[in-house]
MIGU-61323 format. One record per residue (C-alpha): residue in one letter; chain; y negated, x negated, z. Coordinates in steps of 0.1 Angstrom, whole numbers, plus 5000, padded with zeros to 4 digits. Layout:
<r><lomar>a</lomar><lofi>A</lofi><v>Y</v><u>X</u><w>Z</w></r>
...
! end
This chain:
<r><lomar>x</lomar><lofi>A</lofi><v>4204</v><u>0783</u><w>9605</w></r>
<r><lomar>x</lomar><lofi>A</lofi><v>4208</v><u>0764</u><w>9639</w></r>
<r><lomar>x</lomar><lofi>A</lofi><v>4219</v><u>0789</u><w>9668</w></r>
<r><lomar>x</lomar><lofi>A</lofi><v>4220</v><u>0788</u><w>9704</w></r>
<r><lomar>x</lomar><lofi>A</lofi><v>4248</v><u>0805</u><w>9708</w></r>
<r><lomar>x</lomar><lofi>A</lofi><v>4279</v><u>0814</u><w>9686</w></r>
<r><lomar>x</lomar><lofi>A</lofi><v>4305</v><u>0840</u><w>9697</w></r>
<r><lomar>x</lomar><lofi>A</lofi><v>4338</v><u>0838</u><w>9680</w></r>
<r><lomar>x</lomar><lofi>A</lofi><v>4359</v><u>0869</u><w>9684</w></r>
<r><lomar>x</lomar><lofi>A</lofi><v>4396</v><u>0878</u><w>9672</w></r>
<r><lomar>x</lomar><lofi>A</lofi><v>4382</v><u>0911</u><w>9656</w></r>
<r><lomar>x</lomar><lofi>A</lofi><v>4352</v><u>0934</u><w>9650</w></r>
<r><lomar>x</lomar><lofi>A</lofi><v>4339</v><u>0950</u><w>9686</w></r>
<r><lomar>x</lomar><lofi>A</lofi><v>4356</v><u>0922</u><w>9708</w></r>
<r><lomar>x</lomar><lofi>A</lofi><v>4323</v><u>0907</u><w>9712</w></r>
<r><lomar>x</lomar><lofi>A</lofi><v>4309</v><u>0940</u><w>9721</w></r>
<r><lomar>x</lomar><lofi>A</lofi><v>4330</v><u>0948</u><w>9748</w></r>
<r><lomar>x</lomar><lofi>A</lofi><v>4330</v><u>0913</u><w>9762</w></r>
<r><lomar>x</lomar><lofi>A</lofi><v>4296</v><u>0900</u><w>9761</w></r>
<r><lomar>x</lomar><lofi>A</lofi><v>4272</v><u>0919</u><w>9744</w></r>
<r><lomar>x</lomar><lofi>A</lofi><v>4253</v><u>0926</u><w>9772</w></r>
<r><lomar>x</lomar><lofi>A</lofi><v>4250</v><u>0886</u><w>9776</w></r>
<r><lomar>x</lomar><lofi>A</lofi><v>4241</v><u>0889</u><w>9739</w></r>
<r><lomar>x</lomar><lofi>A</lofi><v>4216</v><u>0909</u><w>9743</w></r>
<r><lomar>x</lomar><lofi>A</lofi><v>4198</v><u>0891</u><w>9772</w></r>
<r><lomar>x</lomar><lofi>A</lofi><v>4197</v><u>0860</u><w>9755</w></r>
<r><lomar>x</lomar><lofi>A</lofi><v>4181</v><u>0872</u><w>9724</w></r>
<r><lomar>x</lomar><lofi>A</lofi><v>4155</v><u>0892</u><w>9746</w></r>
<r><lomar>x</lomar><lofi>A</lofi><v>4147</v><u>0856</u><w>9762</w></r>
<r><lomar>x</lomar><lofi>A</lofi><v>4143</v><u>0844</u><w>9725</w></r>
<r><lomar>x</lomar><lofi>A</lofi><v>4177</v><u>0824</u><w>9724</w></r>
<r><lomar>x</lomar><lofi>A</lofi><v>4193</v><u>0825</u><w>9688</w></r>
<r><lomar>x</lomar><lofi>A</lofi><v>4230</v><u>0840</u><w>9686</w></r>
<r><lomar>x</lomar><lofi>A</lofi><v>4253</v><u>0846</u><w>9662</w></r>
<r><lomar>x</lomar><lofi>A</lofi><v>4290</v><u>0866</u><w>9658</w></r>
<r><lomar>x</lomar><lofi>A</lofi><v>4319</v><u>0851</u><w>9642</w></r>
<r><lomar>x</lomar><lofi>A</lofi><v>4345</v><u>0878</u><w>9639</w></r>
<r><lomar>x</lomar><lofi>A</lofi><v>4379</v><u>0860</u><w>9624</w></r>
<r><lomar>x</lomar><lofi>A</lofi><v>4394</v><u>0892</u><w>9610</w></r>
<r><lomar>x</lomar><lofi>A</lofi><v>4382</v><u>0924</u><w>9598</w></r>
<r><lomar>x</lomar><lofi>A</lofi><v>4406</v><u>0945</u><w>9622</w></r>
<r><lomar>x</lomar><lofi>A</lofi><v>4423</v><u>0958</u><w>9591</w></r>
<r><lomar>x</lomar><lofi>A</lofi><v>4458</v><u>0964</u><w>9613</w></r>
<r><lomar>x</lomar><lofi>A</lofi><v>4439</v><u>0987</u><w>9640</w></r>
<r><lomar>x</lomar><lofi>A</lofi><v>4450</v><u>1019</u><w>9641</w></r>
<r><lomar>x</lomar><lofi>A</lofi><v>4416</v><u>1036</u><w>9628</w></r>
<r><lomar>x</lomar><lofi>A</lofi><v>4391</v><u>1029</u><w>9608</w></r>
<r><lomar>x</lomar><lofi>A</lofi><v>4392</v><u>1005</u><w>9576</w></r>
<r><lomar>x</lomar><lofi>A</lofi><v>4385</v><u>0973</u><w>9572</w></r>
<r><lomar>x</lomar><lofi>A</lofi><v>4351</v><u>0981</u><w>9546</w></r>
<r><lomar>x</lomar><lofi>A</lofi><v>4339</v><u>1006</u><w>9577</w></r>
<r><lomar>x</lomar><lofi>A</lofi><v>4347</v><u>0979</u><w>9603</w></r>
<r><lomar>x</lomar><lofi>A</lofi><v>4323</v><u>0955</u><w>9584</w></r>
<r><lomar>x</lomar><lofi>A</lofi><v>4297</v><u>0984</u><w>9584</w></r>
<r><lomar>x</lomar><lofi>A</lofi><v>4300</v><u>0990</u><w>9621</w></r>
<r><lomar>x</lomar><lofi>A</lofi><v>4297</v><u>0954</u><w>9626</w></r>
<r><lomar>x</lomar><lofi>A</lofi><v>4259</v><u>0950</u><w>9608</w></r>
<r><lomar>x</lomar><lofi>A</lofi><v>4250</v><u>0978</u><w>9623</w></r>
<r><lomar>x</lomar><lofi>A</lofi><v>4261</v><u>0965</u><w>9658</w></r>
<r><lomar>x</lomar><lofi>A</lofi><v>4245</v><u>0931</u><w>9646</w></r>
<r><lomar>x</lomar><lofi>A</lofi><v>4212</v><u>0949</u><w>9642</w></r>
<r><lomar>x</lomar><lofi>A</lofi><v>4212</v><u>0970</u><w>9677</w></r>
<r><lomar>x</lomar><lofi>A</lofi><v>4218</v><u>0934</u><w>9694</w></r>
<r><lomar>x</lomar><lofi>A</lofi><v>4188</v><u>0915</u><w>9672</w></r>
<r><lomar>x</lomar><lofi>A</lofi><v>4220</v><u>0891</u><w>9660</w></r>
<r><lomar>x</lomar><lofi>A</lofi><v>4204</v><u>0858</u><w>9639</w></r>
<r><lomar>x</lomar><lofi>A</lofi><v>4234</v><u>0856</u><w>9619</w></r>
<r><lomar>x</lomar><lofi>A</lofi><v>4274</v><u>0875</u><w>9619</w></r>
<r><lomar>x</lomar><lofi>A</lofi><v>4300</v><u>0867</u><w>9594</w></r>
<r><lomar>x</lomar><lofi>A</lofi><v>4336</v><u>0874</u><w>9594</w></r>
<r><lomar>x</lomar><lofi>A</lofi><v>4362</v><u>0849</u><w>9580</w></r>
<r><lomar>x</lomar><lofi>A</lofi><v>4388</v><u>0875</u><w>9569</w></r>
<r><lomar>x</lomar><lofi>A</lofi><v>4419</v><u>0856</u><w>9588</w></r>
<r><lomar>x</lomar><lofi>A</lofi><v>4447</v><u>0881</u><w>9582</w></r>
<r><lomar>x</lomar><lofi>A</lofi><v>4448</v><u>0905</u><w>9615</w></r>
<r><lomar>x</lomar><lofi>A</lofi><v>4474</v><u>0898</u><w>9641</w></r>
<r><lomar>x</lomar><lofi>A</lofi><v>4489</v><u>0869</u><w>9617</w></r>
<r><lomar>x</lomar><lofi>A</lofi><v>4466</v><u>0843</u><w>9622</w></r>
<r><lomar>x</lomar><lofi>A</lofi><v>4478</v><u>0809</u><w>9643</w></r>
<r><lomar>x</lomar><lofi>A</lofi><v>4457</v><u>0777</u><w>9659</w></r>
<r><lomar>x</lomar><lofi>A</lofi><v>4472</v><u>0756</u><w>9624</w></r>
<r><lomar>x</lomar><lofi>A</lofi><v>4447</v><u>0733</u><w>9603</w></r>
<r><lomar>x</lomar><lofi>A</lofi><v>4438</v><u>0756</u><w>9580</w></r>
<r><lomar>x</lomar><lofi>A</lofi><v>4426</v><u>0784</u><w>9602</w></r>
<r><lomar>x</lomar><lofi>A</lofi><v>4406</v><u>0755</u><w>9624</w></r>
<r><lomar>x</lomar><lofi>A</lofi><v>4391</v><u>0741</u><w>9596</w></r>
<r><lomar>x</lomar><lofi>A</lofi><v>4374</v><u>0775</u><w>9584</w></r>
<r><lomar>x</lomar><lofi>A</lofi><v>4363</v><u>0778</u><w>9625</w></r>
<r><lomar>x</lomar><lofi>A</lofi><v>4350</v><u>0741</u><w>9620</w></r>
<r><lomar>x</lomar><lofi>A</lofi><v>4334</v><u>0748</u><w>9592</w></r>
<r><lomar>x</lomar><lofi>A</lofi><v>4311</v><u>0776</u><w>9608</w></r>
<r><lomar>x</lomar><lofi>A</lofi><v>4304</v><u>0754</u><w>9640</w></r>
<r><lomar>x</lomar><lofi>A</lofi><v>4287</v><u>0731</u><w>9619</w></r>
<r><lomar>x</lomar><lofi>A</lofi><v>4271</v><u>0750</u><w>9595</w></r>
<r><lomar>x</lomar><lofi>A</lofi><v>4256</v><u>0769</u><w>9627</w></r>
<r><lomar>x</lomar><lofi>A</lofi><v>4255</v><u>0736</u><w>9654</w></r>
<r><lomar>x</lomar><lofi>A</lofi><v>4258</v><u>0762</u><w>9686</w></r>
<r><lomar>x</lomar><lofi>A</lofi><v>4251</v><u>0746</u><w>9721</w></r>
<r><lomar>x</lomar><lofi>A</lofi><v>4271</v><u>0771</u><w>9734</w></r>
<r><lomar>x</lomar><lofi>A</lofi><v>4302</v><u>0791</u><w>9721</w></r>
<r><lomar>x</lomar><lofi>A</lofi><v>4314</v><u>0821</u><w>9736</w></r>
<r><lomar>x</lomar><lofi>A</lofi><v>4353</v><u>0830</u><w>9730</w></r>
<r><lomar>x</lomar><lofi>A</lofi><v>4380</v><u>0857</u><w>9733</w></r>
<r><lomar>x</lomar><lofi>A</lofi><v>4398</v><u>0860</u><w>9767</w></r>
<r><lomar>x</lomar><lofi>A</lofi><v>4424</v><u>0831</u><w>9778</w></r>
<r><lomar>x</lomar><lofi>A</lofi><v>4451</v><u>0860</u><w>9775</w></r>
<r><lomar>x</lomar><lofi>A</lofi><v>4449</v><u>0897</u><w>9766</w></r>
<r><lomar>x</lomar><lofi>A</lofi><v>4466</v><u>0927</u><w>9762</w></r>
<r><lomar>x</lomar><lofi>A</lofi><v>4459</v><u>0918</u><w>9724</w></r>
<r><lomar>x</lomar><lofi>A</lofi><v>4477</v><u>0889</u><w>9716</w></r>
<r><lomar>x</lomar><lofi>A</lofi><v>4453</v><u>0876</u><w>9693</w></r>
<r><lomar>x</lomar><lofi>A</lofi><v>4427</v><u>0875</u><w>9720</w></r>
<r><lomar>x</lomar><lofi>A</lofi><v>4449</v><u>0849</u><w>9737</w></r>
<r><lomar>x</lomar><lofi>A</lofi><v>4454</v><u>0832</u><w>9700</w></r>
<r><lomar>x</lomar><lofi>A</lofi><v>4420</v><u>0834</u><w>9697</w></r>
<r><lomar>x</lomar><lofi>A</lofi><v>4406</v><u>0818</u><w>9722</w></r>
<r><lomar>x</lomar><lofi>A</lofi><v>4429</v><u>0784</u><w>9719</w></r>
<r><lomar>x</lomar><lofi>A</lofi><v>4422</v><u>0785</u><w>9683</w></r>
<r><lomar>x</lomar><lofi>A</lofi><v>4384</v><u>0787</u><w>9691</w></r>
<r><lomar>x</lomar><lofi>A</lofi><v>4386</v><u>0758</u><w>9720</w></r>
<r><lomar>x</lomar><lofi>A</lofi><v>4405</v><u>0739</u><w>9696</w></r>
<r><lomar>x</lomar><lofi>A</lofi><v>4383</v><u>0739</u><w>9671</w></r>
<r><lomar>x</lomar><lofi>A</lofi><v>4353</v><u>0732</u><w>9685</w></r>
<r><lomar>x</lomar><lofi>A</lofi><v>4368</v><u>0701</u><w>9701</w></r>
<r><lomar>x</lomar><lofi>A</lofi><v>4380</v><u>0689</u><w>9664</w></r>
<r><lomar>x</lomar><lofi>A</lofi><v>4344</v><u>0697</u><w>9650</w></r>
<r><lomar>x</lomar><lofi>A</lofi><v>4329</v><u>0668</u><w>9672</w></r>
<r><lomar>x</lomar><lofi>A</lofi><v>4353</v><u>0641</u><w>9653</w></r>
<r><lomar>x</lomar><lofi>A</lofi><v>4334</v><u>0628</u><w>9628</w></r>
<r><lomar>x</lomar><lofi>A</lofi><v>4365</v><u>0615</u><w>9608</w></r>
<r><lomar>x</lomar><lofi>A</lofi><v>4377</v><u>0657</u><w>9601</w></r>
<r><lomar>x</lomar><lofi>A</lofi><v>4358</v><u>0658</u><w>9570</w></r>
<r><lomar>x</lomar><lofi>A</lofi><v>4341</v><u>0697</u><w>9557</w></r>
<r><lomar>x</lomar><lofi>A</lofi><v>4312</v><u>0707</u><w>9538</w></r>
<r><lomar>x</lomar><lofi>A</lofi><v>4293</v><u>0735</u><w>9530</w></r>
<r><lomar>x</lomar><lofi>A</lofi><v>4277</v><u>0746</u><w>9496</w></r>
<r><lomar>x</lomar><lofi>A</lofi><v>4289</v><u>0712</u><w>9484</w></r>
<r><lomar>x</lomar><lofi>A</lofi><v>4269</v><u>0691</u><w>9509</w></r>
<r><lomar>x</lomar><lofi>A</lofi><v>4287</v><u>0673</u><w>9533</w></r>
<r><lomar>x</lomar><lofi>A</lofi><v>4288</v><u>0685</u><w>9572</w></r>
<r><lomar>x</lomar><lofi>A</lofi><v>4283</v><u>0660</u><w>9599</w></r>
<r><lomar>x</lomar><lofi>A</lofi><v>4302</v><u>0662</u><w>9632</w></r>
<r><lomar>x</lomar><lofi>A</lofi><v>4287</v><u>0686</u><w>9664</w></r>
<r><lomar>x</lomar><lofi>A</lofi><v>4307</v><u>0696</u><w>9692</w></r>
<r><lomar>x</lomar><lofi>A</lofi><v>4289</v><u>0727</u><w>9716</w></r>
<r><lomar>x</lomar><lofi>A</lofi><v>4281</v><u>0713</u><w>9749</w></r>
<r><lomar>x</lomar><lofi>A</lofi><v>4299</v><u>0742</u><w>9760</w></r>
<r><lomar>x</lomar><lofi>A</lofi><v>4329</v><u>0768</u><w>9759</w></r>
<r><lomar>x</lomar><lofi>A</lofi><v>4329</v><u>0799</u><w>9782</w></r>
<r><lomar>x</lomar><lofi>A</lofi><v>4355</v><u>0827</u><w>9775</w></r>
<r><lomar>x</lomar><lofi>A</lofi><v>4345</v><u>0862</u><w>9780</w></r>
<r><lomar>x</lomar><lofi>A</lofi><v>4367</v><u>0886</u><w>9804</w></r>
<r><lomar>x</lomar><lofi>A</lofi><v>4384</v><u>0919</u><w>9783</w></r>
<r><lomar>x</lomar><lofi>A</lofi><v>4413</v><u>0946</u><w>9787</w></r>
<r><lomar>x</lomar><lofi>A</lofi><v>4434</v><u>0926</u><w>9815</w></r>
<r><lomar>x</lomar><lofi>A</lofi><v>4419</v><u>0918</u><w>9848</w></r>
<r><lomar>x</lomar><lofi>A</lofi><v>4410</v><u>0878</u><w>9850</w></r>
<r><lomar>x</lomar><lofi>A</lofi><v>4387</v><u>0862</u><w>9882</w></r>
<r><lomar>x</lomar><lofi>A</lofi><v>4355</v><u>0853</u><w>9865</w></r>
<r><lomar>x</lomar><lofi>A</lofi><v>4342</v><u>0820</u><w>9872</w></r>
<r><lomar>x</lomar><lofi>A</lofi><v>4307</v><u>0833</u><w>9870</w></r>
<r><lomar>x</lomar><lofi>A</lofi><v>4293</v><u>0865</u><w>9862</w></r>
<r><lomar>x</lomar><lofi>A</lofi><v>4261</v><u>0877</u><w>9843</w></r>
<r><lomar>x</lomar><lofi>A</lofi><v>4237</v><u>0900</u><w>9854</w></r>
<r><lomar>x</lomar><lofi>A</lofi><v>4233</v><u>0923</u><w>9824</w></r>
<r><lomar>x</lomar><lofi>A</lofi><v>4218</v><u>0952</u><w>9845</w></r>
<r><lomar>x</lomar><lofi>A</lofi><v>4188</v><u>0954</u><w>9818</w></r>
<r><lomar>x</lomar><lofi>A</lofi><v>4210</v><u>0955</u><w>9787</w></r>
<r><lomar>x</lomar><lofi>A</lofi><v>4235</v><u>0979</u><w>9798</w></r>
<r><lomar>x</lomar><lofi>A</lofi><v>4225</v><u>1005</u><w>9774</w></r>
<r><lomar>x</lomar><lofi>A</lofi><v>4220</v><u>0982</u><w>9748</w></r>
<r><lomar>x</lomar><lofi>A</lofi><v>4254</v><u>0974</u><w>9751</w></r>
<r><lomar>x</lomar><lofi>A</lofi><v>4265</v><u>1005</u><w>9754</w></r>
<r><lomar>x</lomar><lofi>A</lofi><v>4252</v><u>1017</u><w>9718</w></r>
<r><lomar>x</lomar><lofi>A</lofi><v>4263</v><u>0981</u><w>9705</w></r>
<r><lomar>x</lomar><lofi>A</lofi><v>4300</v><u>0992</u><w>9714</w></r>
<r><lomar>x</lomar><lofi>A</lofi><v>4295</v><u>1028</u><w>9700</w></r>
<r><lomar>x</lomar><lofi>A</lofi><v>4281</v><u>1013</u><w>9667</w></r>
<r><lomar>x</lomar><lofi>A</lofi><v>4323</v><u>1011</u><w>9657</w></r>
<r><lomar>x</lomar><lofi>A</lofi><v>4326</v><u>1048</u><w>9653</w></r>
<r><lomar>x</lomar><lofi>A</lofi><v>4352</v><u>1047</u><w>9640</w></r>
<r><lomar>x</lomar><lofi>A</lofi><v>4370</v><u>1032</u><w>9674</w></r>
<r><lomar>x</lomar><lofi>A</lofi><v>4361</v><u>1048</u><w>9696</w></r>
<r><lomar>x</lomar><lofi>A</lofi><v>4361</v><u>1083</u><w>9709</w></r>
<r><lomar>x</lomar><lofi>A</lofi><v>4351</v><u>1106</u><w>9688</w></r>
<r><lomar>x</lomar><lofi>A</lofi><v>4365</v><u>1144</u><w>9689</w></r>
<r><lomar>x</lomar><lofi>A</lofi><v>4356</v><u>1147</u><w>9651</w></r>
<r><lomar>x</lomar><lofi>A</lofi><v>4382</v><u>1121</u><w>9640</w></r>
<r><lomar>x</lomar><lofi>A</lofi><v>4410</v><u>1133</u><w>9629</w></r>
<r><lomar>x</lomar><lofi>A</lofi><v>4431</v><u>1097</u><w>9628</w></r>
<r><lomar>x</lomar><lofi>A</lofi><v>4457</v><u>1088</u><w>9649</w></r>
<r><lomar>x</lomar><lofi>A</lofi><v>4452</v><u>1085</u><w>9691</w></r>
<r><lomar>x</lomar><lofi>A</lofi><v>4446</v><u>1043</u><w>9696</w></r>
<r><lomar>x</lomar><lofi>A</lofi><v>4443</v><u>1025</u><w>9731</w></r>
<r><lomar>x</lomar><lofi>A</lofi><v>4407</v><u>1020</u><w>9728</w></r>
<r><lomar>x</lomar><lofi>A</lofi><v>4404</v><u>1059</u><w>9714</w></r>
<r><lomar>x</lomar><lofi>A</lofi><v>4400</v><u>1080</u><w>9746</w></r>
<r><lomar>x</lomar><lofi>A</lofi><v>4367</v><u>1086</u><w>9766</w></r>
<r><lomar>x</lomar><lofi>A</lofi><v>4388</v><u>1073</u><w>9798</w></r>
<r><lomar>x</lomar><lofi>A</lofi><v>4387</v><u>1038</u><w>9782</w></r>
<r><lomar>x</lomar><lofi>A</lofi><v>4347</v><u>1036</u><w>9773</w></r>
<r><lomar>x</lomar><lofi>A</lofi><v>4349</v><u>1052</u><w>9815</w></r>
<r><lomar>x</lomar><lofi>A</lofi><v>4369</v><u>1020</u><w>9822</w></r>
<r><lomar>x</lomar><lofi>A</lofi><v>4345</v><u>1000</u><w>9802</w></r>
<r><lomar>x</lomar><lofi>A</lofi><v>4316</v><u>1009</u><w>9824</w></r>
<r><lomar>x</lomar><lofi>A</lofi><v>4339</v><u>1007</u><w>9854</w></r>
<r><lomar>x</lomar><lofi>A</lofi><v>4347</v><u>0969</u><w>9848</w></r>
<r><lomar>x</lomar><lofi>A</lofi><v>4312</v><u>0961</u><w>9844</w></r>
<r><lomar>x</lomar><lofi>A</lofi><v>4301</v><u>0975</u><w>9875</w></r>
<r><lomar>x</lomar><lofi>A</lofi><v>4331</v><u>0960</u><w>9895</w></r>
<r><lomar>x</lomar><lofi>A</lofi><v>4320</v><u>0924</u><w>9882</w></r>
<r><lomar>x</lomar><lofi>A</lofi><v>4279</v><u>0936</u><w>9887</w></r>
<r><lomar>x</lomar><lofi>A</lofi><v>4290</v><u>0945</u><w>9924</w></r>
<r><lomar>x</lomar><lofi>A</lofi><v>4305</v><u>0912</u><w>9929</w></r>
<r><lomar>x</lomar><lofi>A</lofi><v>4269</v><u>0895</u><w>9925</w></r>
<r><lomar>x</lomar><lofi>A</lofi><v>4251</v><u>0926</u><w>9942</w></r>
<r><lomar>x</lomar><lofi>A</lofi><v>4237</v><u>0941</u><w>9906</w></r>
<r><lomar>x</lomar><lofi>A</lofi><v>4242</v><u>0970</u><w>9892</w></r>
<r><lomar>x</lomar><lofi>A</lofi><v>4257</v><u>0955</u><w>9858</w></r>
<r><lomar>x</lomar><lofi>A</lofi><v>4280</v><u>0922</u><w>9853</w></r>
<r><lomar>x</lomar><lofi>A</lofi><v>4300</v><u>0905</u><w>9825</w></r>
<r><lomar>x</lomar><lofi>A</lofi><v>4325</v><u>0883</u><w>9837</w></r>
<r><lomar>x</lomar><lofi>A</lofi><v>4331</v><u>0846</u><w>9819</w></r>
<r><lomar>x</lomar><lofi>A</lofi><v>4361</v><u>0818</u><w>9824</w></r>
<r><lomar>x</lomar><lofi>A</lofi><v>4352</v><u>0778</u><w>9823</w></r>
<r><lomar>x</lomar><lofi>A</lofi><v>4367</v><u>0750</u><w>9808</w></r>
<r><lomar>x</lomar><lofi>A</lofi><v>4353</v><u>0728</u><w>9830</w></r>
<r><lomar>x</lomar><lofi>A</lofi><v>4331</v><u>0726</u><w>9861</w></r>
<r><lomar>x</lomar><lofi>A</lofi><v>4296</v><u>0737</u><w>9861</w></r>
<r><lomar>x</lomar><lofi>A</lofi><v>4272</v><u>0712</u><w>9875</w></r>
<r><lomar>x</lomar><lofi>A</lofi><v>4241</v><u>0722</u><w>9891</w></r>
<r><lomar>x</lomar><lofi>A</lofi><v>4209</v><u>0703</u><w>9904</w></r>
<r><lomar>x</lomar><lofi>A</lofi><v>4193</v><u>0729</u><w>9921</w></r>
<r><lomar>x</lomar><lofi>A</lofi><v>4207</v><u>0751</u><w>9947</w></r>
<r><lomar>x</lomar><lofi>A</lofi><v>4174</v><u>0778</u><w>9937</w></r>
<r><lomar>x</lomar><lofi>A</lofi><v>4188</v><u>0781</u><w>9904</w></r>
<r><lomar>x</lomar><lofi>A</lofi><v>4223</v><u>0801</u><w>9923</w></r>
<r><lomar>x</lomar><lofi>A</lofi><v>4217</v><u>0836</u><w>9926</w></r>
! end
């Protein structure tokens, strides 16, 4: 299945919290996306990784997702080395994404930062038609996405553009609630985590609007370039 767009995340829920609002207006407009989670979070504090896979189809099918799979890199102990590009590689072209959205430059997480070179890397190496993969034993020809955007997390980063996802709030909101398991919950009897407290879905909502206010909208999720965006008509800013 061809996609529009391919989001690569270091674990089950990043892409929730970074861009599923984007997600979610794409799909709305029709676009085709897809989540590739590289682990299955199995070093979080809560949760397992079987219920983390659960929690992701279920957050696959509150954001209308074409297609999610998770390559099961091992969590935190994953590096940017030819093995672990080649399985990224493999997915780009299976999929052939225009677009690929990616784990923050640098994190709080270190595998966000990991992450993201290991995703940029990769889809650079995928367009080199001499790095040889295939797929159910056919051979996969070369496709590079036209582009890379990083979406913003935990630590504060200047966006480069933001996205309006005003509409989609709430749809984001019970995308990120899908991982029960997570997230706050006074029923849960496992240990406290970072991302366990109400304050931190409050800091959540409290990001978004602090990028939405930066383009006057209610909502916003910020993004990070590798290269310049070119325009060719000023009407198309908002």
């Amino acid at each position: 299945m061809k996609l529009d767009i391919l989001v690569v995340a270091a674990h089950p829920d990043d892409a929730e919290l970074g861009c599923s609002g984007t997600i979610a207006a794409h799909v709305a407009k029709g676009y085709k996306v897809g989540i590739l989670d590289l682990t299955k979070g199995e070093l979080g504090t809560r949760g397992t990784p079987e219920i983390r896979i659960l929690e992701s189809d279920m957050a696959a099918t509150i954001l209308g997702l074409s297609a999610r799979e998770n390559l099961a890199f091992q969590d935190v102990f994953f590096n940017d080395d030819a093995a672990h590009q080649l399985e990224i590689i493999k997915a780009i072209r299976k999929y052939q994404p225009e677009i690929v959205l990616a784990n923050a430059v640098s994190d709080r997480h270190p595998d966000h930062g990991k992450g993201s070179v290991l995703t940029s890397n990769a889809c650079f190496m995928s367009g080199l038609r001499k790095i040889e993969t295939t797929h159910d034993g056919q051979f996969q020809p070369a496709w590079r996405p036209k582009f890379v955007y990083h979406y913003i997390q935990n630590n504060y980063i200047k966006p480069d553009f933001v996205f309006d996802i005003t509409p989609f709030w709430e749809k984001k909101v019970e995308s990120i609630v899908a991982f029960k398991s997570q997230f706050f919950d006074p029923s849960n009897a496992e240990p406290a985590s970072f991302i366990s407290s109400p304050d931190f879905l409050d800091f959540i909502e409290a990001r978004a609007r602090e990028f939405g206010h930066s383009i006057n909208v209610k909502f916003g999720e910020g993004f990070t370039v590798e290269k310049m965006i070119g325009v060719d008509n000023l009407f198309d800013l908002k």
